[in-house]
N, CA, C and O atoms as a GROMACS GRO file, in nm:
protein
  516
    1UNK      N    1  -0.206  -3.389   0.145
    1UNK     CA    2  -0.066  -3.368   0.116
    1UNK      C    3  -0.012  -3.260   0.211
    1UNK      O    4  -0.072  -3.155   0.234
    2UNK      N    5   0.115  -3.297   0.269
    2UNK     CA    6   0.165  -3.209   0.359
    2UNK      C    7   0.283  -3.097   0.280
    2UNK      O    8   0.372  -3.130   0.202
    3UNK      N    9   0.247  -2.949   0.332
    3UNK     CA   10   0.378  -2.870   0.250
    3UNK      C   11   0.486  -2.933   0.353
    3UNK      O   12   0.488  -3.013   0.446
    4UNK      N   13   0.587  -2.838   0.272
    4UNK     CA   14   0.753  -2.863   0.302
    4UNK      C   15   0.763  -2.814   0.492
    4UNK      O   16   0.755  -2.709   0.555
    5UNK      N   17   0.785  -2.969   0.526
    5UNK     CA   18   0.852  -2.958   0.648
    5UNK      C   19   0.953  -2.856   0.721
    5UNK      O   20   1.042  -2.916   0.662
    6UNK      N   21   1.005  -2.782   0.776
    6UNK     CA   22   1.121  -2.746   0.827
    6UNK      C   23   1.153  -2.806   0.963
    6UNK      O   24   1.064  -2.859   1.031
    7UNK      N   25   1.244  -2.799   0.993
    7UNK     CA   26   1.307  -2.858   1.140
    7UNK      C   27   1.379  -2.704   1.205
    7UNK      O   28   1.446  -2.643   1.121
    8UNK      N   29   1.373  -2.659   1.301
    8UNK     CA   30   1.405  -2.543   1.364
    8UNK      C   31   1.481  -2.548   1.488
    8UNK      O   32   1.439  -2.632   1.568
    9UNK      N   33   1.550  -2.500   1.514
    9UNK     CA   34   1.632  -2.492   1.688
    9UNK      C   35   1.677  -2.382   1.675
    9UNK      O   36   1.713  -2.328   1.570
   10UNK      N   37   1.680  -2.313   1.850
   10UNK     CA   38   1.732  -2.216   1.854
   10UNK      C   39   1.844  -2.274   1.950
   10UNK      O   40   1.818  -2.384   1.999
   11UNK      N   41   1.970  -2.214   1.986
   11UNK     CA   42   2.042  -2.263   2.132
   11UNK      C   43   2.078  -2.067   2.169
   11UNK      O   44   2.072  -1.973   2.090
   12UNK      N   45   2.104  -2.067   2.275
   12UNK     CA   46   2.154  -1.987   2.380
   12UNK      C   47   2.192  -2.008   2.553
   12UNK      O   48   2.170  -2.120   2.599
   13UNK      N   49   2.222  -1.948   2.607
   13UNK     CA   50   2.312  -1.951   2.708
   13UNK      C   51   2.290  -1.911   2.805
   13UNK      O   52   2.342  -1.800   2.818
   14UNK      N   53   2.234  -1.945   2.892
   14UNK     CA   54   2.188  -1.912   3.051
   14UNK      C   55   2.261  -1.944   3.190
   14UNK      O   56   2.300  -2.059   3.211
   15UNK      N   57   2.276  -1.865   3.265
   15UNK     CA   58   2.342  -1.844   3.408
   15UNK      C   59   2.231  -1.884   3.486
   15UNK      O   60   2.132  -1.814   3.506
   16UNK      N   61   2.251  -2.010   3.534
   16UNK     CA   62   2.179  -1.996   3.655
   16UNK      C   63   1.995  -1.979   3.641
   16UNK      O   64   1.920  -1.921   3.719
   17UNK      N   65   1.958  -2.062   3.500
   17UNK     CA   66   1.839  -1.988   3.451
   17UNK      C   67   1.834  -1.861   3.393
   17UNK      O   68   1.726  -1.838   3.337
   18UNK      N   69   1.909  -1.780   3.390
   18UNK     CA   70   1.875  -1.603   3.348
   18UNK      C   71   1.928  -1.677   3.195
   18UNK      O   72   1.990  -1.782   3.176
   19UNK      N   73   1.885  -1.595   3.117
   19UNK     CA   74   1.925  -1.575   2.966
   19UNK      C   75   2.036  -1.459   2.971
   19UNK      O   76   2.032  -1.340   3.002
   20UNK      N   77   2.138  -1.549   2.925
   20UNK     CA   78   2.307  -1.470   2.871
   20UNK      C   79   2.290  -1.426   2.779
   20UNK      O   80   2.248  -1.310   2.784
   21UNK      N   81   2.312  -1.494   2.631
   21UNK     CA   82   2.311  -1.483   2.523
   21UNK      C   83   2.258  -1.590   2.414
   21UNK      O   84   2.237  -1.706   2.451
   22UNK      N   85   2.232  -1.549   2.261
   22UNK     CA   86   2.190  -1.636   2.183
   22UNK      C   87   2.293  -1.671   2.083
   22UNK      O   88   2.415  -1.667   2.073
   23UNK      N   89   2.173  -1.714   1.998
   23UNK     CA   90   2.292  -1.724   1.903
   23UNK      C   91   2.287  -1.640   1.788
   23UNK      O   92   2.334  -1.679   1.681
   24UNK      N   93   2.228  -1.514   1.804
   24UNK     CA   94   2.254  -1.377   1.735
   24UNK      C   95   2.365  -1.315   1.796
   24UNK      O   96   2.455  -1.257   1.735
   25UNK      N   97   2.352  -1.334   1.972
   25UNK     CA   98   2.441  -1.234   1.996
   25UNK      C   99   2.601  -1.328   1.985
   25UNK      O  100   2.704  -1.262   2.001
   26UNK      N  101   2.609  -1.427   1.967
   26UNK     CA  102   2.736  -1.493   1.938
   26UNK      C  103   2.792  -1.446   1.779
   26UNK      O  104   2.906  -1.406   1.756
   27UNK      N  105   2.661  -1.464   1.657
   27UNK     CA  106   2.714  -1.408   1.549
   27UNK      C  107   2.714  -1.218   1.557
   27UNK      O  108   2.721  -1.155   1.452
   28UNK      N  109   2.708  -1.158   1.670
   28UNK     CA  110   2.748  -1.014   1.663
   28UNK      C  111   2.875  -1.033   1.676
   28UNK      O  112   2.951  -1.006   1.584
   29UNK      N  113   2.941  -1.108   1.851
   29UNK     CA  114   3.071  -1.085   1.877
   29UNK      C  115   3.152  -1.193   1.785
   29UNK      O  116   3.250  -1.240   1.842
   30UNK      N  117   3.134  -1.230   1.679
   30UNK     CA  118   3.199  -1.238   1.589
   30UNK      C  119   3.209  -1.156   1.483
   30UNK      O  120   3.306  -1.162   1.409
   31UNK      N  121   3.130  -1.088   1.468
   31UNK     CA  122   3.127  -0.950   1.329
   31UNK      C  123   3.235  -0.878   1.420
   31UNK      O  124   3.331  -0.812   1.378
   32UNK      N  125   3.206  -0.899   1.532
   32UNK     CA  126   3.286  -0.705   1.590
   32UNK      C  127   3.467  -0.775   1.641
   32UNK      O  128   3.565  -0.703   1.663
   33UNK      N  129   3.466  -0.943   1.648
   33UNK     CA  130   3.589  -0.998   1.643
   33UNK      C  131   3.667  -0.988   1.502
   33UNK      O  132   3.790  -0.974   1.499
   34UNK      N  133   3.579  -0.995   1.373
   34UNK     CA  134   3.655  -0.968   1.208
   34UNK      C  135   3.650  -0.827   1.183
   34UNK      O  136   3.733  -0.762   1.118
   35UNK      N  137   3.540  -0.784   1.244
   35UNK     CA  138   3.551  -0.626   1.216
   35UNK      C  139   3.608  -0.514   1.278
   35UNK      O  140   3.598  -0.397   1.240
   36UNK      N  141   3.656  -0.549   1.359
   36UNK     CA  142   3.690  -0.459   1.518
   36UNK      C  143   3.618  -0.342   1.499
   36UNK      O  144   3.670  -0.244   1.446
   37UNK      N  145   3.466  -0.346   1.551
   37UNK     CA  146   3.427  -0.237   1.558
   37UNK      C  147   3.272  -0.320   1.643
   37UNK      O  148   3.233  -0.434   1.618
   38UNK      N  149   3.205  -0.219   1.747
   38UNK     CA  150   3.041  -0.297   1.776
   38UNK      C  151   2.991  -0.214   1.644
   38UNK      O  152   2.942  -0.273   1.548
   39UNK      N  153   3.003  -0.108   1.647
   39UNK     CA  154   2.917  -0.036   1.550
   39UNK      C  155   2.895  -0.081   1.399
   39UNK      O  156   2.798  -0.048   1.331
   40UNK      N  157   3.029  -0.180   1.346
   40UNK     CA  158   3.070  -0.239   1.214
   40UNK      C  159   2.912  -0.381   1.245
   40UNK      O  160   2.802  -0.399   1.193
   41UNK      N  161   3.010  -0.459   1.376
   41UNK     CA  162   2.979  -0.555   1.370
   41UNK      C  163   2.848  -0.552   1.373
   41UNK      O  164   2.796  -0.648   1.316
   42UNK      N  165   2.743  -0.439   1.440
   42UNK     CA  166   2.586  -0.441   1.460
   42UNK      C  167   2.547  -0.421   1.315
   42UNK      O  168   2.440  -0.468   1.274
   43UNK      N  169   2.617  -0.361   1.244
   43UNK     CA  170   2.549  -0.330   1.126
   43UNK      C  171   2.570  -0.450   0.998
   43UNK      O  172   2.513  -0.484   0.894
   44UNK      N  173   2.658  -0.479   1.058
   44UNK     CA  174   2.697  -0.613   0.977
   44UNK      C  175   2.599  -0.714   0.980
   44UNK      O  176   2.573  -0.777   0.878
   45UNK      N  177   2.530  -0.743   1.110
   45UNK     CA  178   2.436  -0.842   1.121
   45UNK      C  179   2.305  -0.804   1.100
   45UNK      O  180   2.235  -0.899   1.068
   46UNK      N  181   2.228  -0.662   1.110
   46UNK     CA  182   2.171  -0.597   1.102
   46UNK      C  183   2.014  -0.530   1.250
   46UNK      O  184   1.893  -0.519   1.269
   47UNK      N  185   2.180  -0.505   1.321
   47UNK     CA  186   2.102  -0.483   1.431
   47UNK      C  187   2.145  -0.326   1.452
   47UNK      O  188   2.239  -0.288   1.382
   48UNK      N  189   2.113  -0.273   1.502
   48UNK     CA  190   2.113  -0.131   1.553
   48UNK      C  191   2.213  -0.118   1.626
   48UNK      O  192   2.237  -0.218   1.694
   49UNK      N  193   2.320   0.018   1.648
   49UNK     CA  194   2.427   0.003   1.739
   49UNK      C  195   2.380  -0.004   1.877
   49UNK      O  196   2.448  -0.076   1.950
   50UNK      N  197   2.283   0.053   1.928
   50UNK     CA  198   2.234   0.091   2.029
   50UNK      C  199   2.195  -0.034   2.110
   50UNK      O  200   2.227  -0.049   2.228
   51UNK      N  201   2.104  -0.148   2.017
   51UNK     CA  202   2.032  -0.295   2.031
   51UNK      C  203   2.154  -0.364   2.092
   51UNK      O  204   2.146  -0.420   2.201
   52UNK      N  205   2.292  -0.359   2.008
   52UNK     CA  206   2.404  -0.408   1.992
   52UNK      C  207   2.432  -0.379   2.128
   52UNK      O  208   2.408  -0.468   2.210
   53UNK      N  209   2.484  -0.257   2.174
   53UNK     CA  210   2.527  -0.216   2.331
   53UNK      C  211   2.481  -0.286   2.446
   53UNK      O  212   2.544  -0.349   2.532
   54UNK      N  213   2.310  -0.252   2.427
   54UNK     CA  214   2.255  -0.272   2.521
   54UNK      C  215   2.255  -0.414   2.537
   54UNK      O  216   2.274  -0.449   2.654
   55UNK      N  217   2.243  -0.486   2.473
   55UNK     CA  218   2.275  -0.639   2.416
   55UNK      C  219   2.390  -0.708   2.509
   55UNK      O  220   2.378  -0.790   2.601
   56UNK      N  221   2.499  -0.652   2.457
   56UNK     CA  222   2.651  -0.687   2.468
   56UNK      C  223   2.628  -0.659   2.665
   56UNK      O  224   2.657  -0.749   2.744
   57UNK      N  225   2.576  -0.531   2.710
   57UNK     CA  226   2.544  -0.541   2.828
   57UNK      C  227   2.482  -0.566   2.907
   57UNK      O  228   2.506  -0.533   3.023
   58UNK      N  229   2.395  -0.623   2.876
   58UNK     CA  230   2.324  -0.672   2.983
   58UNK      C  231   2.363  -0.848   3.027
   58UNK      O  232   2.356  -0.912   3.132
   59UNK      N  233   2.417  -0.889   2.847
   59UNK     CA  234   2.503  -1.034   2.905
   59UNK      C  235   2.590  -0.981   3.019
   59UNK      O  236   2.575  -1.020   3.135
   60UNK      N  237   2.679  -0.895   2.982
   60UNK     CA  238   2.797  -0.929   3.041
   60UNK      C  239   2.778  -0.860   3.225
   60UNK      O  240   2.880  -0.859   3.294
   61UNK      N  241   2.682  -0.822   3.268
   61UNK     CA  242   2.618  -0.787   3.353
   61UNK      C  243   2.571  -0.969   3.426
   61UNK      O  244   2.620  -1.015   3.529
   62UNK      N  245   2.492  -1.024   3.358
   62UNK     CA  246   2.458  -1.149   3.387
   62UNK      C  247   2.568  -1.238   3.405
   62UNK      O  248   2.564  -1.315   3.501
   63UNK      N  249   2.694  -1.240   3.305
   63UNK     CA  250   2.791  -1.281   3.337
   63UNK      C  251   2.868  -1.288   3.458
   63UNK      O  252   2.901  -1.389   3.519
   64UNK      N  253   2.906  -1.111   3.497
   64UNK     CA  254   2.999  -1.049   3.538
   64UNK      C  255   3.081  -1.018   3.501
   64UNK      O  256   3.137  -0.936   3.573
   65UNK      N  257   3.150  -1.050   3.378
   65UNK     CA  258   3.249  -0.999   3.305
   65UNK      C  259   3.225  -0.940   3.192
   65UNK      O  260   3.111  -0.918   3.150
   66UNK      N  261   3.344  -0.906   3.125
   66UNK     CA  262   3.356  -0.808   3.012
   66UNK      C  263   3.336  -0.911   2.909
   66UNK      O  264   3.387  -1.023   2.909
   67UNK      N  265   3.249  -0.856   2.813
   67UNK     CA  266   3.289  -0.962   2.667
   67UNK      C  267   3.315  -0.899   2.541
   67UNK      O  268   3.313  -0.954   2.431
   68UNK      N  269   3.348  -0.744   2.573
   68UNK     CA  270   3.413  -0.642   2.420
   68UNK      C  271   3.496  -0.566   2.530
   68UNK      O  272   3.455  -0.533   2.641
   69UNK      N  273   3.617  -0.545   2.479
   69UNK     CA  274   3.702  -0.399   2.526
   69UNK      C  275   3.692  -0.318   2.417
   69UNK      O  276   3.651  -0.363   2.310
   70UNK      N  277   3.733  -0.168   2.436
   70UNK     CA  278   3.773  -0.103   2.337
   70UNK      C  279   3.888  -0.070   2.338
   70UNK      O  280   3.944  -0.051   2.446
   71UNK      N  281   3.947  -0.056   2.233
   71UNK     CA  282   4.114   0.005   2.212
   71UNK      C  283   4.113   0.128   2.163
   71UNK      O  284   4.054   0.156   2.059
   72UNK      N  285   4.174   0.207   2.228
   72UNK     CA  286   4.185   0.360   2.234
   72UNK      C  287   4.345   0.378   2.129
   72UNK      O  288   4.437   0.298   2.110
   73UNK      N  289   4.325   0.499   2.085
   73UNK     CA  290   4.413   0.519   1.972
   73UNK      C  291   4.383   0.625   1.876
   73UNK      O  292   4.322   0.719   1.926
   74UNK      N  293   4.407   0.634   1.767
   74UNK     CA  294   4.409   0.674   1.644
   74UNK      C  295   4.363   0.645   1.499
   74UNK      O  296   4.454   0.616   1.421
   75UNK      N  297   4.224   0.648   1.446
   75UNK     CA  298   4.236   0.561   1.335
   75UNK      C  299   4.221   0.452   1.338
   75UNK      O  300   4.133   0.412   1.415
   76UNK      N  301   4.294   0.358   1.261
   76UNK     CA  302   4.314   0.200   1.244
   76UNK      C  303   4.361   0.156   1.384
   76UNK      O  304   4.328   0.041   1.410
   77UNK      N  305   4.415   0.206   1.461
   77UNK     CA  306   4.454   0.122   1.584
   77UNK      C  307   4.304   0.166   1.725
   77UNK      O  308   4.310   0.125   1.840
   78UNK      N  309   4.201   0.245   1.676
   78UNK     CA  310   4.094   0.223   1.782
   78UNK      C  311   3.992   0.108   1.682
   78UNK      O  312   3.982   0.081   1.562
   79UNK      N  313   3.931   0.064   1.802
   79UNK     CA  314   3.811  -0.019   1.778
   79UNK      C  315   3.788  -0.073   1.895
   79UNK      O  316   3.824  -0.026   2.002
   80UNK      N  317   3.707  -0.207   1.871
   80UNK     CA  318   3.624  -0.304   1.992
   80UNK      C  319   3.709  -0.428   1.927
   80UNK      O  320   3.736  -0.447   1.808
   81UNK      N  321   3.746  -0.516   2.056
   81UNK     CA  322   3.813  -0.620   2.060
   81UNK      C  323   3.741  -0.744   2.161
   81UNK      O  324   3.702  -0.716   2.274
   82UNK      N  325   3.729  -0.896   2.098
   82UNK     CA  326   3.630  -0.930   2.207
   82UNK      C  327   3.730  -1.006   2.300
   82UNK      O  328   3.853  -1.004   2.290
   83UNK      N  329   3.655  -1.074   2.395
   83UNK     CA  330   3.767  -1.116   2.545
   83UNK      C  331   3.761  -1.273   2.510
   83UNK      O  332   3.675  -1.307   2.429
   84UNK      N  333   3.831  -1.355   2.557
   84UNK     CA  334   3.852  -1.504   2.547
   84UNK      C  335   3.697  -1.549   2.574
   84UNK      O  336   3.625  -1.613   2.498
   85UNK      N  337   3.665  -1.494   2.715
   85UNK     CA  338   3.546  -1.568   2.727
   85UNK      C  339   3.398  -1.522   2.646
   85UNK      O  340   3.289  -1.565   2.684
   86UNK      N  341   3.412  -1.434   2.534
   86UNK     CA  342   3.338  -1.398   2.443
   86UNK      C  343   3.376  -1.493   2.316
   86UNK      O  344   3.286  -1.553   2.256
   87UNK      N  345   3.512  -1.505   2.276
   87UNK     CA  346   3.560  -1.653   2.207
   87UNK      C  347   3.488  -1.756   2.213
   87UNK      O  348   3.421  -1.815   2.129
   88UNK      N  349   3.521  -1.780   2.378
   88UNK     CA  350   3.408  -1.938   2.410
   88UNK      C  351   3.251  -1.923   2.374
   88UNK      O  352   3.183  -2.017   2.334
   89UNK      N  353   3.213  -1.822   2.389
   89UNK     CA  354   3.062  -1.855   2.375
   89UNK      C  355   3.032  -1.814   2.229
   89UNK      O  356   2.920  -1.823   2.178
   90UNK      N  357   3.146  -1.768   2.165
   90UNK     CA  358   3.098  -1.810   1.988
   90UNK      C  359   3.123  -1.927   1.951
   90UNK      O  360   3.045  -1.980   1.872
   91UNK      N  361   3.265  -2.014   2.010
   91UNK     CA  362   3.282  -2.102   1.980
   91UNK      C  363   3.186  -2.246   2.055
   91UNK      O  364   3.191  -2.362   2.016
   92UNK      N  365   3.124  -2.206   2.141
   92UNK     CA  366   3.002  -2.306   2.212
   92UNK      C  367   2.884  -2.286   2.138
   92UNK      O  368   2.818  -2.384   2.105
   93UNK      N  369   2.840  -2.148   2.102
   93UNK     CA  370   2.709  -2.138   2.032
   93UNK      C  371   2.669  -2.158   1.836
   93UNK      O  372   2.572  -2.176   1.763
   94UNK      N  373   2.790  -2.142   1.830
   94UNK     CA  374   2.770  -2.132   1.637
   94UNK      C  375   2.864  -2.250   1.580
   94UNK      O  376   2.982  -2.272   1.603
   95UNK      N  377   2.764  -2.322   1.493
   95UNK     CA  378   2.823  -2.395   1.413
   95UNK      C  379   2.966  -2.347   1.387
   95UNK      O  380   3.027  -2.240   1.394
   96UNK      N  381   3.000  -2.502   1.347
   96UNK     CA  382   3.154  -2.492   1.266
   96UNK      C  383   3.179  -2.427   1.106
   96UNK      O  384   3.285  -2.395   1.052
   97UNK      N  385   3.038  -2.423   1.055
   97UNK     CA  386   3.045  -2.350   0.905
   97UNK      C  387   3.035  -2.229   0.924
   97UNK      O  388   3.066  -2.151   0.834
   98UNK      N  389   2.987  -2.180   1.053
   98UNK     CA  390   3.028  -2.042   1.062
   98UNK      C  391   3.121  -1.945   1.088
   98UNK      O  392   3.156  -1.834   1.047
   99UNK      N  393   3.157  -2.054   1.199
   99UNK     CA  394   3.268  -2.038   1.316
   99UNK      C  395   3.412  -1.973   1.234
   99UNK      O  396   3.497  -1.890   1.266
  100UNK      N  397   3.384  -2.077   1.084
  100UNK     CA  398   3.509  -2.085   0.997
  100UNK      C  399   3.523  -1.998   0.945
  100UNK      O  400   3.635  -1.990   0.894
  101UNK      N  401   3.412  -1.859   0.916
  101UNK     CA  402   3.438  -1.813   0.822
  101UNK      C  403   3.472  -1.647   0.934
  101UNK      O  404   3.424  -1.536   0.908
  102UNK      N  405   3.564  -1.680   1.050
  102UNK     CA  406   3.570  -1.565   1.124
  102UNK      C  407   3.722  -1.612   1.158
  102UNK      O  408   3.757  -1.729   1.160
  103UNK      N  409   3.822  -1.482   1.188
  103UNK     CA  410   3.913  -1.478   1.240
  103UNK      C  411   3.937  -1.472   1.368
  103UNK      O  412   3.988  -1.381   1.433
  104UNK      N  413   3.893  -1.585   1.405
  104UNK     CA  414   3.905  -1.592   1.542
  104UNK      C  415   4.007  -1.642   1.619
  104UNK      O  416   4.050  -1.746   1.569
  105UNK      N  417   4.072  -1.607   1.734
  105UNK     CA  418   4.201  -1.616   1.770
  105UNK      C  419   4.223  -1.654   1.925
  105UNK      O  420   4.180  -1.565   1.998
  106UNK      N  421   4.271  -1.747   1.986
  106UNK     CA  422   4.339  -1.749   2.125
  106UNK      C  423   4.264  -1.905   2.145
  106UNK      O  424   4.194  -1.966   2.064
  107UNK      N  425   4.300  -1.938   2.264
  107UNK     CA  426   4.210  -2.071   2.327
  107UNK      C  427   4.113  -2.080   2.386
  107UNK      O  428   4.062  -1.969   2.396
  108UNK      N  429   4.054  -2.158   2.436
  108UNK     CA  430   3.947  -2.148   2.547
  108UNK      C  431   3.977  -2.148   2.673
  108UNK      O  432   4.047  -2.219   2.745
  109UNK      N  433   3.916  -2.062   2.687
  109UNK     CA  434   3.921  -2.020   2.842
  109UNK      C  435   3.808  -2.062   2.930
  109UNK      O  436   3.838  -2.047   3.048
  110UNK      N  437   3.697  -2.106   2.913
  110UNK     CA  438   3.567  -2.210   2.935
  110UNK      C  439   3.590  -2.358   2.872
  110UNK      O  440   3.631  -2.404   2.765
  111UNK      N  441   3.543  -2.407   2.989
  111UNK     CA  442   3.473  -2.529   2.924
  111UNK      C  443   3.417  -2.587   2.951
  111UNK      O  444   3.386  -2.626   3.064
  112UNK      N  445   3.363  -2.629   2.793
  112UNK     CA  446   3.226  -2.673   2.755
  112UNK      C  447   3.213  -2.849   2.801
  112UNK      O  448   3.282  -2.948   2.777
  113UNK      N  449   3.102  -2.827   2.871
  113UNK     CA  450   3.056  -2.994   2.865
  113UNK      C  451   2.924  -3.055   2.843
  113UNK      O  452   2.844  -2.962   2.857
  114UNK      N  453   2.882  -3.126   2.824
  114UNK     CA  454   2.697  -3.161   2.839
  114UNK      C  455   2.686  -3.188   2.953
  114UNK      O  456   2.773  -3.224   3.033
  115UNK      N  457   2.566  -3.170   2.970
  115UNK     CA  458   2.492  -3.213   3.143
  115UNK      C  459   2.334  -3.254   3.076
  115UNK      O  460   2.309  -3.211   2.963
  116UNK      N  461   2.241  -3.329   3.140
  116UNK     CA  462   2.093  -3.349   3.125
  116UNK      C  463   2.039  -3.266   3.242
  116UNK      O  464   2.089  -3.245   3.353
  117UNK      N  465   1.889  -3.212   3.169
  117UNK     CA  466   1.810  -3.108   3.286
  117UNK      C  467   1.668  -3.208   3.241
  117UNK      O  468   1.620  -3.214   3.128
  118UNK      N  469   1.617  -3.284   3.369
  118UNK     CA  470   1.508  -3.289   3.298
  118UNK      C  471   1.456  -3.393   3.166
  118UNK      O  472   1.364  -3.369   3.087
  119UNK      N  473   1.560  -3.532   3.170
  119UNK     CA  474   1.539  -3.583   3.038
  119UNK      C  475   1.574  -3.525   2.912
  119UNK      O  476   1.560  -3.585   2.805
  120UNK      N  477   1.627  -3.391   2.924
  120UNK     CA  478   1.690  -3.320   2.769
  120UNK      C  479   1.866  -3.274   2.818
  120UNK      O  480   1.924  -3.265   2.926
  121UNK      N  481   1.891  -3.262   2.733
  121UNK     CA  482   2.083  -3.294   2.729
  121UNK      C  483   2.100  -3.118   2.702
  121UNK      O  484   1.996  -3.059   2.670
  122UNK      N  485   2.172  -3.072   2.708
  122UNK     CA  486   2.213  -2.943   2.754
  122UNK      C  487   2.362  -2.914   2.721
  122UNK      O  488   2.425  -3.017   2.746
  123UNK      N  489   2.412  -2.856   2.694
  123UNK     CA  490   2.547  -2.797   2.655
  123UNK      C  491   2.607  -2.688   2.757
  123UNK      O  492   2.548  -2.580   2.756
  124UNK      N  493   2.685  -2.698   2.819
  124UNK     CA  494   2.693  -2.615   2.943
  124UNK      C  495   2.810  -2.574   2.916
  124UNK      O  496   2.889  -2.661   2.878
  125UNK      N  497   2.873  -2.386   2.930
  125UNK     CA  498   2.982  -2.311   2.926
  125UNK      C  499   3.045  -2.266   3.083
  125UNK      O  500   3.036  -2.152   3.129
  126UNK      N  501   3.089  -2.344   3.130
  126UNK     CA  502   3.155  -2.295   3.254
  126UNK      C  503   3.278  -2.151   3.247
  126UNK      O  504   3.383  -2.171   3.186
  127UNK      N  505   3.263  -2.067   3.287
  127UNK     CA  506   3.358  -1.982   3.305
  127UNK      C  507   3.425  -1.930   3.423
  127UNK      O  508   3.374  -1.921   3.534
  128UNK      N  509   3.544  -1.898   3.388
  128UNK     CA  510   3.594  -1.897   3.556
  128UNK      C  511   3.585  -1.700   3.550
  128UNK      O  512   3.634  -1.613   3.478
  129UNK      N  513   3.541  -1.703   3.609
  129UNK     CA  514   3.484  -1.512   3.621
  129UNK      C  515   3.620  -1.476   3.765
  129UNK      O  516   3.630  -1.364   3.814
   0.00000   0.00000   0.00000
């Protein structure tokens, strides 16, 4: 008798072969898109602020672009805000039952298409940097 099966996938996001991001770091820049904060959003998912930073940078290093600003201010008007093309790669990497339960805002600024590598099908985020 066999125990209980599971079925498993991971997806994430690679440049060129290098590893961008996963799909942890897609559900961060969505905590820190509902939460406006990295520090909210790392703790929200339960990663360390520091994990979170270094995280958030080294994609956007691989990228070349920015994928959190911060907003300078006072109070309620500072925090972390994410960029369109941080949008796209939550909205390329995370389900739609997740996707839904975030305030997420603007259009895409990537786009997504399939390509095959190899006999396996692939999901590809083009961005214009």
């Amino acid at each position: 008798c066999i125990g209980t099966l599971t079925l498993r996938r991971k997806h994430w996001i690679e440049l060129d072969g290098r590893f961008v991001i996963g799909e942890g770091g897609a559900e961060l820049l969505q905590a820190v898109d509902r939460l406006g904060s990295l520090a909210e959003g790392a703790r929200h998912i339960g990663w360390s602020y520091r994990h979170a930073w270094g995280y958030i940078r080294r994609a956007e290093a691989v990228l070349g672009v920015s994928l959190v600003a911060t907003r300078a201010g006072k109070g309620a008007a500072r925090g972390t805000v994410i960029t369109d093309v941080a949008r796209d790669i939550v909205f390329t990497l995370l389900p739609e039952r997740l996707r839904s339960r975030s305030k997420m805002k603007g259009g895409m600024a990537a786009e997504a298409t399939r390509g095959h590598n190899n006999g396996r099908t692939a999901d590809r985020l083009h961005v214009d940097a």
